[in-house]
C-alpha positions, 0 to 999 in steps of 0.5 A: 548868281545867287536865289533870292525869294521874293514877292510876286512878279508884275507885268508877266505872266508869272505874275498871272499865274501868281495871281491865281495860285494865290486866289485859292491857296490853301492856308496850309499850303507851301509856297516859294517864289525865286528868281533863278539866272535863266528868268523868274521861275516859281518853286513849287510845294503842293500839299497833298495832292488830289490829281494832276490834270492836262489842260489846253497847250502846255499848262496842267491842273493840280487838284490838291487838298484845298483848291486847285490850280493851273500852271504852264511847267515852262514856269517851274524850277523844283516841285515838292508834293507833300502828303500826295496820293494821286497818281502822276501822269507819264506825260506829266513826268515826259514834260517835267524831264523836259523842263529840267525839273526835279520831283519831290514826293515826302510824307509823313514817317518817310525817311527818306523822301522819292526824288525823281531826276531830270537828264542834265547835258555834259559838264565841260569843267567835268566837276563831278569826276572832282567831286569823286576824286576829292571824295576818294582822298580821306584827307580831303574828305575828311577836311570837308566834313569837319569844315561843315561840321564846325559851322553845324557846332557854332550854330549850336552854342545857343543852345549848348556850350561846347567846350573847346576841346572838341573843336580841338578833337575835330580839327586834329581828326582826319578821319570821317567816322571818327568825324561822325562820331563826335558829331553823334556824341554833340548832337545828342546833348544839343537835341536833350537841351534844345527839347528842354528849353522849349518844353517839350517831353524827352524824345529821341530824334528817331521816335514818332513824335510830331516834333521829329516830324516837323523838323523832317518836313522842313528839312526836306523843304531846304534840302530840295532848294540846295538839291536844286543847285546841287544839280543845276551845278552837275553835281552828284548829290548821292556823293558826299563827304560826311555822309557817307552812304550813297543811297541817299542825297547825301550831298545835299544833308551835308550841305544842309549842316550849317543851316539846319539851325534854321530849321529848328528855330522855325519848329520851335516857333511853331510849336510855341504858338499851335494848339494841336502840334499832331495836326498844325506843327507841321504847316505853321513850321513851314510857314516859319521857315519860308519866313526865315528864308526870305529874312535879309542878313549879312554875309561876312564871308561875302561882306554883302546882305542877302536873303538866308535862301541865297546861302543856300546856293552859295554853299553849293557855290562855294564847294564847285569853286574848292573842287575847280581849284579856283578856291584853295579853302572850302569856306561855308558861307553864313550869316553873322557880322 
């Protein structure tokens, strides 16, 4: 089953709550809307928050910057809060473990955003032991990182040419670091041009700089959907397989790869159309890209359409079936005829 993004729901109380997030929603506030396999759940992105109030039976208050609303967690599947400086109620986090929900809290100049996760049940198919052996074996490890890697690649050749030597070096390079260090030795060439071609001044990706800043934002927005899947499908998000530290989601940034274009297109529209980046680029790129995700495109892989966010389980969905043996090749799936 995959996600599909979609408008508000009629007829049920999602389509309540809907009514009243939406009657004092802020404009630069952040909303996805999914349809998960268990029922019609809201993904939920809050910026910055004021405080989070108990009400009446199983609904709770978020004061944020803009409004406030009300909403029964029984409802929620992923909640990001942005920016927020309230503090959370035990009772709150009691009730979100409940729910099976993962917290995100990201800010401006985080690295690395705080996530909280819920406790999941047992595994029958036991794919997280898969997932490590499979982590464990270079070889494999190795063709993982530059199956993700070569997607990352195409998408860039609208940007720069990549001659196909390094296609050629990628695919006769079995070992990550090597790996990781023609994708630095790429990367760099693609972020000077992609810089250039929207007229923006020459800054590294790692300085302080609203454009970097942007493009953090909406990474930790995808990143939360594919870490949603990630452990709804019991697998360990600290273990991937071309990042290689496990002090961070490194699963989800490597499954993240093949759509990161995604990201920057929306940033570059964004920064086309705001007149103070420092205070509007980070907003009206988020906009963009829940644009973007809700888009319908063809999957050629699958030969079906979908919507771009139904990728981003089919990836998750894609590397369980590689790991099970139920596929013999981990094929990304992405858009293109």
């Amino acid at each position: 089953h995959t996600p599909t993004l979609v408008k508000p729901f009629s007829g049920t109380y999602v389509q309540r709550m809907a009514t009243e997030i939406t009657s004092t929603n802020h404009p630069k506030s952040i909303w996805t809307w999914n349809r998960t396999k268990r029922g019609r759940k809201v993904t939920l992105y809050v910026p910055y928050l004021k405080a989070i109030e108990k009400q009446p039976g199983d609904r709770w208050l978020f004061r944020f910057n803009g409004g406030e609303f009300a909403v029964n967690l029984k409802d929620v599947e992923t909640i990001l809060l942005y920016g927020a400086t309230a503090s959370l109620p035990c009772e709150f986090l009691d009730q979100a473990r409940k729910h099976t929900i993962p917290i995100i809290i990201h800010r401006r100049n985080m690295a690395i955003p705080s996530i909280f996760l819920p406790g999941f049940g047992c595994d029958q198919d036991d794919i997280l032991t898969k997932q490590i052996l499979f982590r464990e074996d270079e070889k494999k490890r190795a063709y993982m990182a530059r199956t993700l890697l070569r997607e990352r690649f195409r998408s860039m050749e609208r940007t720069i040419p990549i001659p196909a030597r390094t296609y050629r070096e990628l695919a006769q390079t079995r070992n990550t670091t090597a790996i990781r260090l023609i994708e630095a030795r790429t990367t760099k060439r693609y972020w000077k041009e992609w810089r250039k071609q929207i007229g923006a001044s020459d800054v590294g990706r790692r300085e302080d700089d609203p454009l970097n800043e942007a493009l953090d934002a909406c990474s930790v927005f995808a990143s939360s959907i594919v870490l949603r899947w990630c452990l709804y499908h019991r697998l360990s998000i600290s273990h991937g397989y071309l990042h290689e530290r496990t002090s961070y989601p490194a699963l989800v940034y490597d499954l993240i790869e093949p759509y990161r274009i995604w990201i920057e297109d929306a940033v570059a529209a964004a920064f086309s159309e705001v007149a103070e980046p420092e205070k509007d680029l980070i907003p009206a790129s988020i906009e963009a890209l829940k644009k973007s995700l809700e888009a319908q495109i063809y999957c050629h892989v699958t030969r079906q359409y979908c919507t771009r966010a139904a990728l981003l389980h089919g990836v998750v969905l894609a590397l369980r079936a590689y790991l099970r043996g139920d596929m013999k090749r981990f094929v990304v799936p992405v858009e293109g005829e």
